[in-house]
N, C-alpha and C positions, 0 to 999 in steps of 0.2 A: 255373452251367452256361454254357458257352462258346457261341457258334450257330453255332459249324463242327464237327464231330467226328460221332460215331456217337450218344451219349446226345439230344442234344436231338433229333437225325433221327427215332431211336427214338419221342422223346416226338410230335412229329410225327404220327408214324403212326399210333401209337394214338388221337393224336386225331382224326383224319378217319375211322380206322375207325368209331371212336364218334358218329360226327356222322352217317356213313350209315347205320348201325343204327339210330339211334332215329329219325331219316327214315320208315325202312322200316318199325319198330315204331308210329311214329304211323300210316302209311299204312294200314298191314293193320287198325289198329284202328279205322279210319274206318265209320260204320253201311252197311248194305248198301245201295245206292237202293230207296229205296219203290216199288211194284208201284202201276201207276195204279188199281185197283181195292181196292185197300186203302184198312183206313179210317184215318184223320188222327189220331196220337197227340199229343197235347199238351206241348210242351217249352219250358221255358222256357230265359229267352236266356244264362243264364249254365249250362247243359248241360258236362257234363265232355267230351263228343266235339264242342259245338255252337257255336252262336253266337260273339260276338267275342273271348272269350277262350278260344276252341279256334281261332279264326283266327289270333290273336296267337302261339297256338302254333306252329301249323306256320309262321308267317313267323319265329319267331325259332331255328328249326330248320331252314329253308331259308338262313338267314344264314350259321349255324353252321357249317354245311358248305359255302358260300362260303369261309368266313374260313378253315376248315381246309387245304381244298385249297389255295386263293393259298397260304398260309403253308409249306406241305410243298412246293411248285413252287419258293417263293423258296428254303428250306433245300437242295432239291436245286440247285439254283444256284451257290445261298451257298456249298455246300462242295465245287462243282465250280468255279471259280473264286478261293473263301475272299476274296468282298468285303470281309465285315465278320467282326470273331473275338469282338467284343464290344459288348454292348446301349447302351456310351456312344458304338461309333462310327458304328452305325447309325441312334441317335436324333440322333445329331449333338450329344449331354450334354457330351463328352468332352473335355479338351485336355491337350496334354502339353508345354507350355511352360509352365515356373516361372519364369526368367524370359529378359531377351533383354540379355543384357551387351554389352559391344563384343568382339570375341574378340580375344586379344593377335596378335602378329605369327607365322607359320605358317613355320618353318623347317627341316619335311619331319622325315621318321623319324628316329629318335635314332640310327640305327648307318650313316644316309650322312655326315653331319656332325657326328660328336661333338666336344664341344668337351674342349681339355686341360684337365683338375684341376678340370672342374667337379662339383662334388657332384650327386649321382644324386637326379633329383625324388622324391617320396614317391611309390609306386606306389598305384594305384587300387584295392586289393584289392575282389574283391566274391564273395557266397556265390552257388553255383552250386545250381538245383532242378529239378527231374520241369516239363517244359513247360506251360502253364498250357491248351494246346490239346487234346484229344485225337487230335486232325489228327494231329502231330508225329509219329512215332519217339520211341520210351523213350529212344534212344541219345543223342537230342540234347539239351543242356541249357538252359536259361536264366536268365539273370542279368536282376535288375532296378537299371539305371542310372542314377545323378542325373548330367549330364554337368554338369561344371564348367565347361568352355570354353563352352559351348552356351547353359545353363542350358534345355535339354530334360529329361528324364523319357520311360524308356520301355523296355522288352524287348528284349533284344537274345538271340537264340538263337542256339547254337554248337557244331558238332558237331566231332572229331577224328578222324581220319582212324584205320585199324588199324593202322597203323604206329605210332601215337602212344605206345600202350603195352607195343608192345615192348623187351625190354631192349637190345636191339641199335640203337636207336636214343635212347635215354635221354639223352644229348649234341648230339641232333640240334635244330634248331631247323627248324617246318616253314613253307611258304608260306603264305599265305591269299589266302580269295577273299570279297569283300564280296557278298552275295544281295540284291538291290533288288528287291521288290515295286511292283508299278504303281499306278493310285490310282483307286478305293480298293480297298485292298490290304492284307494281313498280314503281318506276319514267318514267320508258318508255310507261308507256299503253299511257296515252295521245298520245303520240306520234305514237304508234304502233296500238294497236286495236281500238282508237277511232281516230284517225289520223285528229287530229285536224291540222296540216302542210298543208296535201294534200286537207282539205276542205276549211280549212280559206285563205290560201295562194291567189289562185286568185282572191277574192274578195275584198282583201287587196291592190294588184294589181290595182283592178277597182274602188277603192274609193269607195266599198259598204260598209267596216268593218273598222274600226278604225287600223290601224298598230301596235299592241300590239308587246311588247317583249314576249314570254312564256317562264315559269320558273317552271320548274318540279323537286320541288325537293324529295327526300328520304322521308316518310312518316314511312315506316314499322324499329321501329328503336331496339326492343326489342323482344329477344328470344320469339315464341308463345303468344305476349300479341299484344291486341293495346293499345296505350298510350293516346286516344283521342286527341290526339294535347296539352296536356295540361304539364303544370308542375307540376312534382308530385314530392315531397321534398324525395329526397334518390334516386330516382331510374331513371331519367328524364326528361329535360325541354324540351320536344317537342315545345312548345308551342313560346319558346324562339329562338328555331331551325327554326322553320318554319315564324315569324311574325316581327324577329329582327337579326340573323347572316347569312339567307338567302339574304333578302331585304339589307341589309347592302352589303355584295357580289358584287349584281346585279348592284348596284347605284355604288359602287368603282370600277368595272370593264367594264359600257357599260355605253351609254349613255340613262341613264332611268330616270324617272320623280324622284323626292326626295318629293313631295307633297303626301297625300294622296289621292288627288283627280285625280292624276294619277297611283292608284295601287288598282287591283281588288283582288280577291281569289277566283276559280271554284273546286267542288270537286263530286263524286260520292260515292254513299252511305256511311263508314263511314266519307269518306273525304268531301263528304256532309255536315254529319253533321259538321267535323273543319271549313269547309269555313264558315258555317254560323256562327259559334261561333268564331271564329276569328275577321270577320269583326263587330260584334257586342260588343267585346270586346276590340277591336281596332280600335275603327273609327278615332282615330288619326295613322291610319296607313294605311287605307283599305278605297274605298267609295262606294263598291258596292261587291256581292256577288252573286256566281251561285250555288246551289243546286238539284243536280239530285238522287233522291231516299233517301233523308237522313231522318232524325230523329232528333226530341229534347233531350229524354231521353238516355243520353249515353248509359246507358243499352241497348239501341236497340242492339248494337253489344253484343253477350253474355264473348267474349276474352278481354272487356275495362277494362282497369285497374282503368276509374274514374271510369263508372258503380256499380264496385263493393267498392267505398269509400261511406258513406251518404253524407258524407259533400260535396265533390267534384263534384257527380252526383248531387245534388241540380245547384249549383253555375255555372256549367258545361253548364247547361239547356239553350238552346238559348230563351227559351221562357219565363224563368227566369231572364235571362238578358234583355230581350228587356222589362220586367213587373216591372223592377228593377230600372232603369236605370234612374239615378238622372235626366237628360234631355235626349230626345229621342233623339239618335244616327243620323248623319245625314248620313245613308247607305241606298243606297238601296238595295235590296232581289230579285232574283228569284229563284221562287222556283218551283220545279217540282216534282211530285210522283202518284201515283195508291192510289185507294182507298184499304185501309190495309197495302201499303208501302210509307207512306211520306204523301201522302194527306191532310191525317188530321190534321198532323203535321203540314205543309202549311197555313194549314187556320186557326189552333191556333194561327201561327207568325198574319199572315194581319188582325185578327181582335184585336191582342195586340198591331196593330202599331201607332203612332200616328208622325203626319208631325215632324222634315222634312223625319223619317223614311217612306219607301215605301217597299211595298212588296208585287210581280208580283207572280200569280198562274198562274199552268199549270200542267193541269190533262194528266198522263199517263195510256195505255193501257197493254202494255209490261211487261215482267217477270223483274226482278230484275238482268239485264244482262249487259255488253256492248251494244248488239246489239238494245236495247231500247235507251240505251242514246247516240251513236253514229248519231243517225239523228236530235238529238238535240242541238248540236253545233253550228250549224251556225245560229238558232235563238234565241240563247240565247247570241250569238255576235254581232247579230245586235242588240238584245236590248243593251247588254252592250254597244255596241257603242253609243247609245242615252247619255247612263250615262256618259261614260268620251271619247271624241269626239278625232278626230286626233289632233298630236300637229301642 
C-alpha cells in the first residue's frame, strides 16, 4: 500500500476513529467518585479499572490517539503535496542508483543529427502497467526503467495525449513534455495534486493546447539528498537519468518527436530549478522550459548535493549557463515565482538572455505550495504551445 492515494487515507481514518473510541470507552467505564460519607471498599492494586495497570492503560491509549492523529495530519499532507509515495523514501531505506558509470558523449536527439548509414541502436523496449500509485489516473501508465547510460532504476510515468489514438493521426509523431517533481517529491504529483490530465486533457480535445505526450519520471533518486538533476562522479547521473535514458525510453516506445524542437521540460520548485538547467544545458535536447518557484543557486534547496560542491553549484547555476554560454541557447523559458521565492531569480535569467534565447516572467502571489502552481498549468501550456505547436 502506497502512502499517497485514497486506501491508506482510508486506513488512516479508521484508525483514529478507533483510537477515540476506546478513549471514550475507557473514560465512561472509569468508577463513579466515591461520596465522602461512604464507606471505603477494599481494592487491590492490580483492579481491572484501578491502580498501575489501569494507568498504564489509559497512558497507552492517550498515545494511541496521539500517534493516530499526527499520522492522519501527515497523510493529509503527504497526499496534498505527494512528499513521499513509498515507505523506502520516507524511511530514507530506499536508493535508486545501481550503479554510476561515466556516461558516453551526449550528441542530442537522434532526428537533429542523424548520421548516414549508421545502423539503428537496439531500442529500449519496456512493458507498460496500471500506476503503482492510486494518486495517478488509470489513463496514465508506467514503465519500470533500468537506465543504461545512468545506471539509475526507477518509474518513469506517461500519459498520451487523445489524439494519440486516433486513426487520423496514426503517422503522426507527437511532442513531449518532461514533468519534474521537487524534492521531496514523486513522479505522481503532476498527475495527482497538480492534475495536469484532468486540466490539459479537454483543451487538447478542442485544439486549444498542443497534444503533448507527459512524462513523469522518478526525480527523488538518493537516500535524504537531492541530486539537482545533475551528474555527480561517484554517487549519480541524475542528469543522465532524466535528459538521455528517459527521453531515449519514450522515443523507443511511443510515438514521440526525436527533434528537440519537439521536447520540453516543466518542473516545480527544486525541479524548477532542473528544467531550467537542463533545457539550458541541453538545448540540443530540450527547446523550451517551464519553471514554477525555482531558483538559480542550487543551494536554494539546503538537502543538494551540488549546493554543497563549489565547483558544481557554480556550473550548476542556470544563470551561469545562460552568462556562459558560447552562443546563446535557442530555448525558450518561463518563468514564474513571488518576490523572495523565484522572482528575482526570473528576472536575473530575462535580463541575461539574448536572441534567439527568450524568457517569459510571471510574478506569483501564493505560498510556496501545490495549490499556487496548480492554477498555472494551463497557461503555461498555452504558452508552451506557442513554442512547439501540434504535429
Amino acid at each position: 500500500m502506497t502512502l499517497t492515494g485514497t486506501p491508506f487515507l482510508l486506513l488512516t481514518i479508521v484508525l483514529f476513529v478507533a483510537s477515540v473510541a476506546l478513549a471514550m470507552a475507557q473514560w465512561s467505564g472509569r468508577p463513579a467518585r466515591r461520596h465522602p460519607e461512604a464507606p471505603r471498599r477494599r481494592s487491590g492494586g492490580g483492579g481491572r479499572r484501578g491502580g498501575p495497570l489501569g494507568a498504564l492503560g489509559h497512558f497507552a491509549t492517550i498515545l494511541f490517539c496521539q500517534a493516530t492523529a499526527v499520522t492522519l495530519v501527515f497523510v493529509l499532507v503527504n497526499n496534498s503535496n505527494q512528499l513521499y509515495e513509498t515507505w523506502g523514501d520516507l524511511l530514507g531505506t530506499s536508493s535508486h542508483v545501481r550503479a554510476v558509470p561515466v556516461p558516453p558523449k551526449d550528441n542530442g536527439l537522434p532526428g537533429d543529427k542523424p548520421t548516414p548509414g549508421a545502423p539503428a541502436a537496439p531500442k529500449e523496449l519496456v512493458k507498460f502497467h496500471a500506476p503503482d500509485s492510486s494518486a495517478v489516473p488509470r489513463s496514465v501508465k508506467q514503465a519500470d526503467l533500468k537506465g543504461k547510460l545512468s545506471g539509475v532504476d526507477g518509474e518513469v510515468l506517461v500519459w498520451t495525449p487523445p489524439q494519440y489514438d486516433d486513426p487520423a493521426y496514426k503517422d503522426k509523431t507527437f511532442p513531449v513534455v518532461e514533468l519534474l517533481a521537487g524534492y521531496p517529491g514523486t513522479s505522481s504529483t503532476w498527475f495527482g495534486g497538480m492534475e495536469v490530465t484532468r486540466q490539459l486533457e479537454p483543451l487538447m480535445k478542442a485544439g486549444q493546447i498542443t497534444p503533448f505526450i507527459l512524462v513523469a519520471p522518478r526525480v527523488y533518486l538518493l537516500t535524504n539528498n537531492d541530486t539537482g538533476c545533475a551528474d555527480i562522479p561517484g554517487k549519480v547521473n541524475a542528469e543522465t537519468w532524466l535528459s538521455r535514458d528517459v527521453p531515449q525510453m519514450v522515443m523507443d516506445n511511443l510515438r514521440a518527436a526525436t527533434t528537440a524542437n519537439g521536447w520540453a521540460v516543466a518542473g516545480y520548485s527544486s525541479g524548477a530549478h532542473c528544467a531550467t538547467r537542463l533545457a539550458l544545458s541541453h538545448p540540443n535536447r530540450y527547446r523550451a522550459a517551464v519553471s514554477f518557484s525555482g531558483y538559480n543557486d542550487p543551494s536554494g534547496e539546503p538537502s543538494s548535493l551540488v549546493g554543497k560542491d563549489p565547483h558544481l553549484r557554480e556550473v550548476s547555476n542556470p544563470l551561469y549557463l545562460l552568462s556562459h554560454a558560447a552562443t546563446p541557447p535557442n530555448v525558450a523559458l518561463y518563468v514564474t515565482g513571488r518576490r523572495g521565492d523565484g522572482l528575482e531569480d526570473a528576472t536575473a535569467l530575462q535580463h541575461a538572455a539574448h536572441a534567439p534565447t527568450t524568457v517569459t516572467t510571471f510574478e506569483t502571489t501564493g505560498a510556496h505550495l501545490i495549490s499556487t502552481w496548480h492554477p498555472l498549468v494551463v497557461p503555461t501550456f498555452k504558452w508552451l504551445s506557442t513554442i512547439i505547436p501540434a504535429p
